[in-house]
C-alpha positions in Angstrom: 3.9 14.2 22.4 6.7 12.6 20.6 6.8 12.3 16.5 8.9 11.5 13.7 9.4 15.3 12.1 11.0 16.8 9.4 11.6 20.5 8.3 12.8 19.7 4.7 12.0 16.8 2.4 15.0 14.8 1.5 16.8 11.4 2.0 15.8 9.4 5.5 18.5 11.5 7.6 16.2 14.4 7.4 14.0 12.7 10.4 14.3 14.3 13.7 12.6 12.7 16.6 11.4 15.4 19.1 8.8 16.7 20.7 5.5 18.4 19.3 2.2 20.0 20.4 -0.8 17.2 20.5 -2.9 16.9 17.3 -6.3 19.3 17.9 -9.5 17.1 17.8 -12.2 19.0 16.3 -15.8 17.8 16.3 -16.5 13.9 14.6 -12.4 13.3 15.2 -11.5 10.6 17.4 -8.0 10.8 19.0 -6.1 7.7 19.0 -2.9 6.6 21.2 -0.7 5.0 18.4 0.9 1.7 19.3 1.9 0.5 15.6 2.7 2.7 12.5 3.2 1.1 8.8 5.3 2.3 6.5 3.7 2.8 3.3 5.4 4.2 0.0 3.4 7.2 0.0 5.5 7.8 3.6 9.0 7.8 1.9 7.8 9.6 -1.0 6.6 12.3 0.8 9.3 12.3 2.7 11.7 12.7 -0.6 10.0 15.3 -2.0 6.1 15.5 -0.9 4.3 18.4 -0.2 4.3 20.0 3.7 1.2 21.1 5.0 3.4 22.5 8.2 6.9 22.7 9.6 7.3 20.6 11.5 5.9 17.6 9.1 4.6 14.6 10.4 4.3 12.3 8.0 2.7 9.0 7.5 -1.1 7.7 6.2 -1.7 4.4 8.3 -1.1 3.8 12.1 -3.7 1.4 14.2 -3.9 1.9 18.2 -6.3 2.8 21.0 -8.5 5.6 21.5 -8.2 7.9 24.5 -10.8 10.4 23.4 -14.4 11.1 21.2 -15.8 14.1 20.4 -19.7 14.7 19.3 -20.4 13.8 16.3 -19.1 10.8 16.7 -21.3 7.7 16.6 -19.5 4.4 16.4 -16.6 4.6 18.0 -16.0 5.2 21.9 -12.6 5.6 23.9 -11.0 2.4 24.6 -11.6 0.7 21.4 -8.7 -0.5 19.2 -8.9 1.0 15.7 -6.2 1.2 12.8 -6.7 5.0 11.2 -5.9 6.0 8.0 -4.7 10.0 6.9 -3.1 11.9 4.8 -0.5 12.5 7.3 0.4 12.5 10.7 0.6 8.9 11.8 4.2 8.8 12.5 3.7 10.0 16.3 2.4 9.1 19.6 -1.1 10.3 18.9 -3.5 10.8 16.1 -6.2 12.9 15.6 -8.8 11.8 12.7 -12.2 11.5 10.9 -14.5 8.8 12.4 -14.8 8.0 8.8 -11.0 7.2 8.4 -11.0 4.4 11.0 -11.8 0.8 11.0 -12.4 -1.2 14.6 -10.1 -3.9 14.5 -11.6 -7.4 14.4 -11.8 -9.4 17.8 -8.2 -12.0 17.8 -6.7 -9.8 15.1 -3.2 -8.2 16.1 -2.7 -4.2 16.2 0.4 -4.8 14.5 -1.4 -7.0 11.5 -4.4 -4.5 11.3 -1.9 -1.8 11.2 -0.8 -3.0 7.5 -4.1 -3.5 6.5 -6.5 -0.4 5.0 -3.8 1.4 2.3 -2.2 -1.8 1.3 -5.3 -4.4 1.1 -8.1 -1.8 0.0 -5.1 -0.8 -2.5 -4.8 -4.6 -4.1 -8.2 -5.2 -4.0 -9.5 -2.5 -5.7 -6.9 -2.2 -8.1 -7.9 -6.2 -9.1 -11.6 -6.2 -9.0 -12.9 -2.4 -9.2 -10.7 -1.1 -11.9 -8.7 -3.5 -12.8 -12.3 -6.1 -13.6 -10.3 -9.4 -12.9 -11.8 -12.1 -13.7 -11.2 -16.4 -13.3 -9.5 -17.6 -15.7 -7.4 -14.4 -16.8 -3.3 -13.8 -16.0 -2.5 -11.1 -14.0 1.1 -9.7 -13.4 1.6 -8.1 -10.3 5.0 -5.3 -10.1 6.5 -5.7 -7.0 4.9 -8.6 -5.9 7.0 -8.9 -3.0 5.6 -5.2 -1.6 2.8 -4.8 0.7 0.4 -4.4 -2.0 1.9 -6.9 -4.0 1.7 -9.6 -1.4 -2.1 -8.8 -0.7 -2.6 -9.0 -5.1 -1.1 -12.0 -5.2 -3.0 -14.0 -2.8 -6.6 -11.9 -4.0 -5.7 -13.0 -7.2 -5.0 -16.5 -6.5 -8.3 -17.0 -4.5 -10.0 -15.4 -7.8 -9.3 -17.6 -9.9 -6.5 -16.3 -11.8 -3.1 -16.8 -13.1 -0.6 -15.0 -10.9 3.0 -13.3 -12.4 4.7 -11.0 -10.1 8.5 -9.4 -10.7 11.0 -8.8 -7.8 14.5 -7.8 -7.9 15.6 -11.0 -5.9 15.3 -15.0 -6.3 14.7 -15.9 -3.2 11.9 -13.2 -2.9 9.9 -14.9 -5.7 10.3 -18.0 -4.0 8.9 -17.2 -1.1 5.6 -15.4 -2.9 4.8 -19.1 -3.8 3.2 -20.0 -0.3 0.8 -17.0 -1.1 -0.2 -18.1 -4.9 2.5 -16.8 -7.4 2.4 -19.2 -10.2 5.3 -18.0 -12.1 7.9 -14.9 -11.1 10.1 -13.0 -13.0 13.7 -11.5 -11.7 13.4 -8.2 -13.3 17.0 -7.3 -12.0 18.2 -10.3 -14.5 15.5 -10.3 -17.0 13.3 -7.9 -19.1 10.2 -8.4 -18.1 8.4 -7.9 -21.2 10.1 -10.4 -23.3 9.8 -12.9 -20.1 6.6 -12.1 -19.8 5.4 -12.7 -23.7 7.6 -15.9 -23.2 5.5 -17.6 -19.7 1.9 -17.0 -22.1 3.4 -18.1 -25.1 3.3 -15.0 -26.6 -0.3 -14.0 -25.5 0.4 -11.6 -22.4 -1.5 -10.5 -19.8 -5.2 -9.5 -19.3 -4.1 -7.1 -16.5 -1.1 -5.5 -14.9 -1.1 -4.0 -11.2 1.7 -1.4 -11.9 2.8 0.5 -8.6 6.2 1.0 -9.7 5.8 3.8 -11.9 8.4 5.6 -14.3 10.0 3.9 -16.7 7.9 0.5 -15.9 4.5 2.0 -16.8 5.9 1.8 -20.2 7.3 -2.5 -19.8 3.7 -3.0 -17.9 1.5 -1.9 -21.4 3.8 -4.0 -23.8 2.9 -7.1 -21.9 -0.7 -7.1 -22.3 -2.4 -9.0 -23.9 -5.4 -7.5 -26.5 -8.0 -5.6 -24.4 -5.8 -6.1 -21.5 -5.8 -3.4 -18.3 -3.6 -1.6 -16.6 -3.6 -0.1 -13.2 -1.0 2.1 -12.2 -1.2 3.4 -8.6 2.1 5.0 -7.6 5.5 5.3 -8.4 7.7 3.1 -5.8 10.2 3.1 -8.2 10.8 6.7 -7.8 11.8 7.5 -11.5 9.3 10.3 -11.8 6.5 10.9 -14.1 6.6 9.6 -17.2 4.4 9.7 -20.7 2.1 7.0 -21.6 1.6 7.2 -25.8 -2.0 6.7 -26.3 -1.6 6.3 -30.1 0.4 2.4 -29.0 -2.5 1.6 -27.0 -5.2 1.5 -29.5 -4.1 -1.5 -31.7 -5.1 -3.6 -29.0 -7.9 -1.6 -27.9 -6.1 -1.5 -24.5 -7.1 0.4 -21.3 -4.6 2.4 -18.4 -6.1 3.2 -15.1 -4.9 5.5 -12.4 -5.6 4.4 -9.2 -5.5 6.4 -5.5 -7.6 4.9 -2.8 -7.2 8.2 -0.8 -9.9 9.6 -3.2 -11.9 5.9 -3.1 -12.2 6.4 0.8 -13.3 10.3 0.6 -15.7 9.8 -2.5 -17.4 6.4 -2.4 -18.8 5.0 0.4 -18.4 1.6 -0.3 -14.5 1.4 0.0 -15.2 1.5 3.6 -17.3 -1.2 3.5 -14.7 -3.2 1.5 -11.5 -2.4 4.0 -13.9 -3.5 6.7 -14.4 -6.8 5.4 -10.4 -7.6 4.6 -9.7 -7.0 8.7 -12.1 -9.4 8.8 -10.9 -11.6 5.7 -7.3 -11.5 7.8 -8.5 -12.0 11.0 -10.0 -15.2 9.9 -7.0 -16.4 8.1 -8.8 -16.0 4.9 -5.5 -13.2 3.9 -2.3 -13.2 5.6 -0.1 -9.8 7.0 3.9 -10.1 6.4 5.8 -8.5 8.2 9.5 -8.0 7.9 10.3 -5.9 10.8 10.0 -3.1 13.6 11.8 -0.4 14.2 11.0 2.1 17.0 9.7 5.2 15.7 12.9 6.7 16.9 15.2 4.7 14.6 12.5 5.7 11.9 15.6 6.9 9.8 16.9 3.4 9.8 13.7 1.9 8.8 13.4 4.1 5.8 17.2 3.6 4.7 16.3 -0.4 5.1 12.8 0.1 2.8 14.7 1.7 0.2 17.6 -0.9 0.2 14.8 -3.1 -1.5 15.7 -5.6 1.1 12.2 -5.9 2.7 9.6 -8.6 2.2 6.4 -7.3 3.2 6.0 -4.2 5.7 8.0 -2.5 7.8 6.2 -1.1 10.8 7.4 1.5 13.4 6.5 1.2 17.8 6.5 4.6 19.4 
């Protein structure tokens, strides 16, 4: 088959787009035929500077498609049915191997490409609002990267909830557009500091929870504009700053609370996340929660579409046709 490899983690120019041996397919594994692949930021990170579990790598945690083979063990699924999959690799290829319990079928009407943007980024938001994050009608939430795939899905959760909505972006005409989906009030953070904009739009309250997926340097803005008792979820570091230290000792004044958040563990530990991504494909396909897309690449310009995600041009996701 063909796939997106790499032999050494680096900047996008380290993808090389050849071909490999076909995934093995051990018992309770279907085997999908991949038709649309979503970028996530797990992809590029791990690209930069992830782990390999081989040489070649294969990277990529979400792809949705049609399957061409079950093996026993498997119950629910059978060959011919459109599912999107979700790993912790491998996706960025022309087929998948993986876990029954790692796919969703996609809804009747709902597009492969929609359903392929749907388990990390959706499950992601909505978890990180109502799970861990406890939001609740009435509160104000400020979402980092609101114009993101997670963001997007935050804002409009949030909105339906009840909430307040804030979001930052790095562009005007981004936080504009979050608007149509339910952002109240946005903040440019490549003009502004967030905080201080932040203590200024709730009159010097802040914010009863921040979803913080930029990471680095920001985990540290997200906590100083919460309000008392205030939350804050912080599930990744798109902002590729590396790790950085949270001081308890400035959190306990206002009795507030940080959360990390990875739904990879969610989907391996608690049964119910399942449940929940199954019911936002079917939130989407009823028009309930809307997919953006920004563009497509084929998987063999994948280089491209990683040089364009990390231009901080896009608005939404970024999927890849093999």
């Amino acid at each position: 088959m063909k796939a997106a490899v790499y032999y050494e983690t680096g900047g996008p120019d380290v993808f090389r787009y050849e071909d490999i041996a076909d995934p093995d397919v051990p018992d309770g594994n279907v085997l999908v035929r991949v038709e649309v692949i979503s970028i996530e930021g797990g992809d590029s990170l791990h690209r930069s500077g992830g782990e390999m579990t081989e040489t070649p790598h294969v990277v990529g945690y979400q792809c949705a498609g049609t399957v061409v083979r079950v093996t026993p063990g498997v119950k629910g699924i059978a060959v011919g049915d459109q599912v999107v999959t979700v790993g912790l690799d491998g996706s960025y290829a022309e087929l998948r191997s993986v876990p029954e319990a790692f796919c969703w079928s996609i809804p009747a009407g709902l597009a492969l490409e929609e359903a392929a943007c749907i388990p990390v980024a959706y499950g992601t938001a909505h978890d990180c609002l109502f799970e861990f994050g406890r939001l609740r009608a009435g509160e104000t939430v400020l979402i980092q990267a609101g114009a993101s795939g997670v963001g997007i899905a935050a804002i409009q959760m949030a909105r339906q909830a009840g909430a307040r909505v804030l979001a930052t972006a790095s562009r005007h005409e981004k936080l504009e557009r979050l608007r149509e989906f339910g952002l109240d009030q946005g903040v440019n953070y490549s003009e502004l500091d967030v905080s201080t904009e932040v203590r200024r739009i709730t009159d010097g309250r802040g914010v009863d929870l921040v979803v913080e997926s930029v990471g680095g340097s920001s985990l540290g803005r997200s906590l100083s504009c919460l309000a008392y008792r205030g939350r804050c979820v912080s599930l990744g570091d798109a902002g590729r700053g590396g790790a950085t230290m949270a001081d308890v000792s400035t959190m306990r004044p206002n009795n507030l609370t940080l959360v990390g958040y990875f739904l990879g563990a969610e989907l391996f530990l608690d049964p119910r996340t399942h449940r929940m991504v199954g019911g936002l494909l079917d939130d989407v396909a009823a028009g309930r929660l809307r997919v953006v897309i920004d563009r497509q690449y084929p998987l063999s310009d994948v280089s491209a579409a990683h040089a364009y995600i990390e231009s901080r041009q896009a608005f939404g996701r970024v999927v890849l046709i093999p």
